[in-house]
Structures are given as C-alpha cells and as structure tokens.
LUMVEX-555882 format. One record per residue (C-alpha): residue in three letters; x, y negated, z. Coordinates in steps of 0.02 Angstrom, whole numbers, plus 50000, padded with zeros to 5 digits. Each point is the difference from the previous one (the first is absolute). Example, Ala and Ser with C-alpha at 12.3 -4.5 7.8 and 13.67 -1.06 7.14 Angstrom:
2
ala506155022550390 ser500694982849967 
This chain:
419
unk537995038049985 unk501045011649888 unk499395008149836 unk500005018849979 unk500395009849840 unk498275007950005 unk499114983550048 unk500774992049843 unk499485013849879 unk498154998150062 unk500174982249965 unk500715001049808 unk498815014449974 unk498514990350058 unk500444982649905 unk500535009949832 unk498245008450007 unk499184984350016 unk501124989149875 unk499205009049860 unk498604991750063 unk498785014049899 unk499135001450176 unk499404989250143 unk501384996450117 unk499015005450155 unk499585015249920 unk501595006149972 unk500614996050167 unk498625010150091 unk500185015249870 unk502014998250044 unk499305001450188 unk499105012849973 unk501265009649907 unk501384996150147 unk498705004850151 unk501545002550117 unk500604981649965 unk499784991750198 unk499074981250022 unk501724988750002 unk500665010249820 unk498194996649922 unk500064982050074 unk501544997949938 unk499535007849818 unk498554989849980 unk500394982550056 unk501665000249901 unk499155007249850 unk498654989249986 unk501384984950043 unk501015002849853 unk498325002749882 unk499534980650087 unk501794993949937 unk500405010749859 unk500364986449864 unk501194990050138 unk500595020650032 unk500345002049800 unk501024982949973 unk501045003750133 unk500645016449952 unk499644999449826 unk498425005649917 unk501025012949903 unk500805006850148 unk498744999050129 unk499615020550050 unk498675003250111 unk501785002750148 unk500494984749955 unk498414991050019 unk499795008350138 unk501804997850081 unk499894980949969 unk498284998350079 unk500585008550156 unk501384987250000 unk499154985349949 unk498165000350077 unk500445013950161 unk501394988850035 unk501145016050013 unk502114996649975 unk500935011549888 unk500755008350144 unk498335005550074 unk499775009349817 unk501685006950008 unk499375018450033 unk498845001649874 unk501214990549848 unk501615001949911 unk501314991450038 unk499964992749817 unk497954994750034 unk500664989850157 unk501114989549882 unk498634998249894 unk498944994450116 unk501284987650094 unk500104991349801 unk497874999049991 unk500114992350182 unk500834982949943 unk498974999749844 unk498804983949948 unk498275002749925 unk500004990449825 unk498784985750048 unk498455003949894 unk498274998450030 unk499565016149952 unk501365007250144 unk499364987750128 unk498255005149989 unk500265016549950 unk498684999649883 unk500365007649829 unk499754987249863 unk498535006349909 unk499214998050168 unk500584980250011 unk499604996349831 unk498375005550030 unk499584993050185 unk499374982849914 unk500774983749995 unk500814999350186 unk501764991150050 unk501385010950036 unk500114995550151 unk497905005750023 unk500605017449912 unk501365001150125 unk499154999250145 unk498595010249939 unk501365012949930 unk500664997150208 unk498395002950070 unk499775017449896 unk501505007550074 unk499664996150180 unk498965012950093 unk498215001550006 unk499225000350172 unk498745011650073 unk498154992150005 unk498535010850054 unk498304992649955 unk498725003650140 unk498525008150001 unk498534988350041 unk498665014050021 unk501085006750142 unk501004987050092 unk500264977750006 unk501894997449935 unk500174991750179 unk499635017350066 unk501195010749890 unk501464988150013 unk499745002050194 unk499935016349973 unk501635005049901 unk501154985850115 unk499345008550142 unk500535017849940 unk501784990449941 unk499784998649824 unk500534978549982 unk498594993249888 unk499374983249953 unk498444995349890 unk500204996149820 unk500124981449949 unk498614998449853 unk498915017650019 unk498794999050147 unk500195020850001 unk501745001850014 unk501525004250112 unk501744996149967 unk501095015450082 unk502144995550063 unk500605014149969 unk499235015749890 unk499515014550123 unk499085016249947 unk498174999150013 unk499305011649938 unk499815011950150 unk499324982250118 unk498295003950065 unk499464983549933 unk500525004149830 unk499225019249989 unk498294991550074 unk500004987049857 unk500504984950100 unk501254993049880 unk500725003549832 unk501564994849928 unk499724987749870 unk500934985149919 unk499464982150059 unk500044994649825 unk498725016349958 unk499004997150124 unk499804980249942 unk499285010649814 unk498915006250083 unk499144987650123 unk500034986749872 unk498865013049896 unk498674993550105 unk498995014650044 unk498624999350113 unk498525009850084 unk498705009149900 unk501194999149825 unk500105007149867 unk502065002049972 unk501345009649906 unk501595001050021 unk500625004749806 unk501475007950012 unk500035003350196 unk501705013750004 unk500245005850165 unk498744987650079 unk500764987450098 unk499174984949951 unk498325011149976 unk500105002750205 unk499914982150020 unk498534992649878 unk498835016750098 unk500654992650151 unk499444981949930 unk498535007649946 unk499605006450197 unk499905019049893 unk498284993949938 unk499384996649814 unk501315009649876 unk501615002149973 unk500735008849828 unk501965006750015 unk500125002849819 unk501955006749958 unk500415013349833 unk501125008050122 unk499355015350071 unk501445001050145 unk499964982750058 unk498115000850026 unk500485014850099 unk501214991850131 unk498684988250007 unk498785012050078 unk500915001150176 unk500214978650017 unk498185001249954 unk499655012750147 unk500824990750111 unk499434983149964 unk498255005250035 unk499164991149837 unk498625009749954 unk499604989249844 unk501385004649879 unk499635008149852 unk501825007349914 unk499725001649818 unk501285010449890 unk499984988349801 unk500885010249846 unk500254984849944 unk499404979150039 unk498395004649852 unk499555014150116 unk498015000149983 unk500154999650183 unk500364980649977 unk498754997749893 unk498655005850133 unk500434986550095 unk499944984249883 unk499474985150055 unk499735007050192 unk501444995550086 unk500034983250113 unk501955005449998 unk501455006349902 unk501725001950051 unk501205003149887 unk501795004750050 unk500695003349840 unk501415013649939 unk501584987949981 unk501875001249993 unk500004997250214 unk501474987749961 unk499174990550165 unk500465016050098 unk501954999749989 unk500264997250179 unk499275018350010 unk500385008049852 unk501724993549923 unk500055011449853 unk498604993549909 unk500944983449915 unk500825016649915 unk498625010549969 unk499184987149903 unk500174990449839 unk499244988149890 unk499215014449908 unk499275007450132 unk499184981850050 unk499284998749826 unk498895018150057 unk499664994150140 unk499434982849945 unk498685009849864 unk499515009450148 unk499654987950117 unk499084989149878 unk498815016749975 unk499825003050173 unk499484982650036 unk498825000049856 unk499245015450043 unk499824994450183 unk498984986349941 unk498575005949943 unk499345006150187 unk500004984750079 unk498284990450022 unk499624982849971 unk500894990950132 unk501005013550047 unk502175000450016 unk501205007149913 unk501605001150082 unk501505004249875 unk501695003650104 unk501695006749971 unk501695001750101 unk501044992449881 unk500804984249966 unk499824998749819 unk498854986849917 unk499585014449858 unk499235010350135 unk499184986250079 unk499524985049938 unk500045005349806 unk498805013950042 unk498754988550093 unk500324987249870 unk499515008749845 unk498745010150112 unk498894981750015 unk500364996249799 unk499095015249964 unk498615001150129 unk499104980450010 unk498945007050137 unk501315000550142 unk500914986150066 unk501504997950114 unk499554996550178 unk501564992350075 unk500825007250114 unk500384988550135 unk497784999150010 unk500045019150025 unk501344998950140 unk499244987750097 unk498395009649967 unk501005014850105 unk500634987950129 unk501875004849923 unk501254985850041 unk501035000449846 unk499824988849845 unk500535005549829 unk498874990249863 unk499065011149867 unk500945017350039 unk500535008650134 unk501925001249975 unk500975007350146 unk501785002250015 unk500955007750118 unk501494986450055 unk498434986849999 unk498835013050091 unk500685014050093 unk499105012149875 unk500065010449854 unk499624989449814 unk498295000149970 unk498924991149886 unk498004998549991 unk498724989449905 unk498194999050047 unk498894998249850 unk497964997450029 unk498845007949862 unk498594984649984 unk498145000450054 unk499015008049869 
C-alpha cells in the first residue's frame, strides 16, 4: 500500500483539527467528511482509522518524536508507519527525501519505559484512578486502547435473542450472545445496520453490553412507576419500557432539547407506548418536583468525564482535566440529590457513570448516604443475582474493559427505606 501526497494532507489536516482537542474527535471527522464529499470509502477508511489510532497512542506518538516537534504530519507520518505497518518506501511519494531519513532515525527508536507511556494515560488521570498497582493501571490503560466491539441489545417486545442471533448469522452478519447481559449480541466484525430490515422495524438497537447491564440492574418491572433522569438519546430508556412490557410509566427526562429529539425515532420504532420524554431547564425543574416520592425507580446515568469510554472516544483523556472533574463532581452530587426526592419508600435509585474515577463514583454515592440517613446501599452482587446476571463485583458495579469486554462503567444501587 503506498501513500499519496493528497492522502497524507487529509490525514495531517484531520489530526491537527482534532489535536486542539476544542471539539469532539468524531465530530470533526464527520464535518471533515462532509466538507471532502468526493473523498471515496478506502481514503475515509484510511483517514479515520489512522486518525483516531494516533489520538489512542498520542502520548507514546509525542515521546517518540518529541513533544515539541510533534506536527500534526508528523504525528501523522509516524502513525502510518508505526500502527498501519507501512515502510518508508511505501511513503516515498507523498515525503521528502529529508522526511524519509527522518523517519528511518524514529524507526529504531525506544519508548522511555514509564508508566504513564505504557498505559497511555496522562498522569492526572493515574493519580486520580485510586490506589491500583501499576501493573492494574497498565492493563487497564491496555484495555482502553484496544477496540470496542459492536453489541446490539435486542428488543424483547419484538423478538427472543435466540431468534435475532438466528436471524443476523443467517443473513451473514457472524454474531454471538453477550456473556453477562441476557439482551445482548456480540457482532465479529462492524457492518452497517442501519438500512437492515430488522433494525428499521425495531428489532435490535446498538447498545453497549456494559449499558445495557445499567439498565437491567435498575430493576424495572410491570405496572411502574420509572424515570430515567438524565435519559440523552435513550438507549437505556428503550430497555427499562421494554422491562416494563410498555405498561405503568416511564419518564425520559434530559435538559437537552436535541437529544430528546433523536430519541423520538428509537422510540417509534421500539413500539413502547409508555414513555413519557420530558425536556428539565435544569435538575430543580418543578417538573421533578411533581413527581416526588412516586417513583418505584430512578436511574441515574450521570454527566461525567466518559474516561470509561476511551476505547471509543480517545480524545477525551485530553479534553479533560482535573478542573473540569471538580464541575462535574458538584454536578453530579446535585443531580443525585435532586433525583432523590421522587423515589417512594422502598423504591431504587440507581446512580451510574462511564468513568473510572472513584470521585465520580464511589465519592458521590459515598457522601450521597452521609447526607441522606434514609437510603442505604443495596449491594450489588444481591441486585445481579436478582437479574439472573452472572458476574460478581461486591458493593458496585465496576466494569472494565480488559476484565470485561466493555466500556468502564460504574453503578450503585441505593434503596430509600419504608416509611
């Protein structure tokens, strides 16, 4: 495979937009696509798997070259060669003859042995994952830069997982079901689905496996009264109205106006006729307040830095910082708090996040029970078997994805006492 001149300046365009990581990656990769209509499947393929390679190694990319000397063309020059596998010959067209020396002297370079290179993890991030070896921040450092694979969740209201992964083998598409979630499907390779007939009829969505555990171990159940507190575009709200059979209630509350509007077509298509989307100005809307002490079940899926989501989105160990954990941390505590006050007596709370940082997680739910005496931690290996879930994790929910095959995730269930 040989390198073209054009092909190259894509490539340093598209990494130097997203190095100034002001934007999602993904975003500025499909505005770039946009932009550059004309650009065929194997240039884009090309564009966007490189790209996002070099944002997934970009502190082993830095030391290599040299932070101070590491353009977006070099960055994206020594990705080629280093993660494409490409030799300096097969980039002779589109470099100097000057760049091909340079390149022959990064070649033979060693990586300083740190653990912030190994698990490419910047140290902020490692100083604040908790009191793990190095060797358990390396391999969870590892397991962040490997790829994510493509689950769908099923649709219970429409099909038996037996019957869908029948289904989508038969029509080629090599499928397995998940390990832990009952609902899900574990796809080989990562085909377009949009336009499948079992997709547009609501068959199937694509979901996480370690989402889809967030939301069965909510609990929800016939007849219920449940909300879904800050549902975005409605994933895990699909599957507690398909838990629910689409009877009792189901509240999609969200204070974003657009992602309560993708959710409208997953809703048509799921064919739950008892969700009720909600648009908040803020988690004190009097909305929430109408429905104090009502709900059986809360979920809470909190904002968060996503640092449990770098398989999928690399950038965000650089989009982030400890300052803008400390917002999210008064935040989350508010949202929780606010939450609260609609479950019933008896009723769950279900406080979740996709990250991997004890501030998000267990400090939240820590100082959440110091404040409110009337909740209590229901642990979480009870709620599990509850669900029939064979996994074991002790009071939390903690996933990982070189120990599970999914995204982070964390979730505590907390129980508001009889009255």
């Amino acid at each position: 495979m040989h390198i073209s001149h054009s092909q190259l300046k894509h490539l340093e365009t598209v990494i130097g937009q997203m190095t100034r990581f002001d934007r999602p990656a993904d975003a500025v990769l499909s505005a770039y696509f946009r932009e550059h209509n004309k650009l065929g499947s194997a240039d884009r393929h090309l564009i966007a798997e490189t790209a996002f390679g070099a944002l997934r190694r970009l502190i082993q990319l830095r030391a290599l070259i040299a932070p101070e000397k590491a353009t977006p063309r070099r960055l994206a020059l020594v990705a080629l060669m280093k993660f494409n596998k490409l030799n300096v010959k097969e980039l002779t067209e589109a470099t100097s003859a000057g760049e091909r020396e340079w390149l022959g002297t990064v070649k033979g370079k060693t990586l300083e042995d740190s653990l912030e290179i190994r698990a490419e993890l910047p140290q902020w991030v490692i100083e604040r994952l908790g009191e793990q070896t190095p060797e358990a921040v390396e391999a969870l450092g590892q397991g962040l830069m490997s790829m994510a694979p493509l689950d769908l969740r099923v649709n219970t209201l429409k099909m038996k997982r037996e019957e869908l992964l029948d289904r989508l083998n038969a029509d080629g598409i090599a499928c397995e079901a998940t390990p832990y979630s009952p609902l899900g499907i574990r796809l080989k390779d990562k085909p377009a689905l949009s336009k499948h007939e079992l997709f547009k009829a609501g068959a199937f969505e694509v979901q996480d496996e370690g989402s889809q555990l967030l939301g069965l171990i909510t609990g929800a159940r016939r007849g219920e009264m449940v909300v879904d507190f800050c549902a975005g575009a409605g994933g895990k709200t699909l599957l507690l109205g398909a838990q629910m059979s689409s009877s009792g209630r189901l509240y999609a509350f969200d204070v974003s106006e657009k992602r309560l509007a993708n959710f409208k077509p997953r809703q048509a298509r799921s064919g739950l006729s008892n969700v009720h989307p909600q648009l908040l100005a803020h988690e004190n809307d009097s909305k929430v307040k109408r429905l104090a002490g009502k709900a059986d079940r809360v979920l809470v899926d909190a904002p968060c830095s996503g640092l449990g989501t770098l398989r999928r989105n690399p950038d965000l160990k650089f989009r982030q910082s400890p300052d803008s954990v400390a917002e999210l941390n008064a935040k989350q505590a508010s949202i929780l708090a606010s939450a609260s006050r609609l479950v019933k007596s008896g009723g769950r709370l279900v406080y979740a996040t996709c990250s991997l940082l004890p501030q998000e997680n267990q400090a939240i739910v820590e100082a959440f029970l110091a404040e409110h005496a009337d909740f209590r931690l229901v642990k979480m290996d009870e709620v599990l078997a509850e669900q029939k879930i064979p996994l074991q994790c002790g009071d939390y929910l903690e996933l990982k994805p070189h120990l599970h095959n999914t995204d982070g995730f964390f979730a505590a269930v907390l129980e508001r006492s009889q009255a």
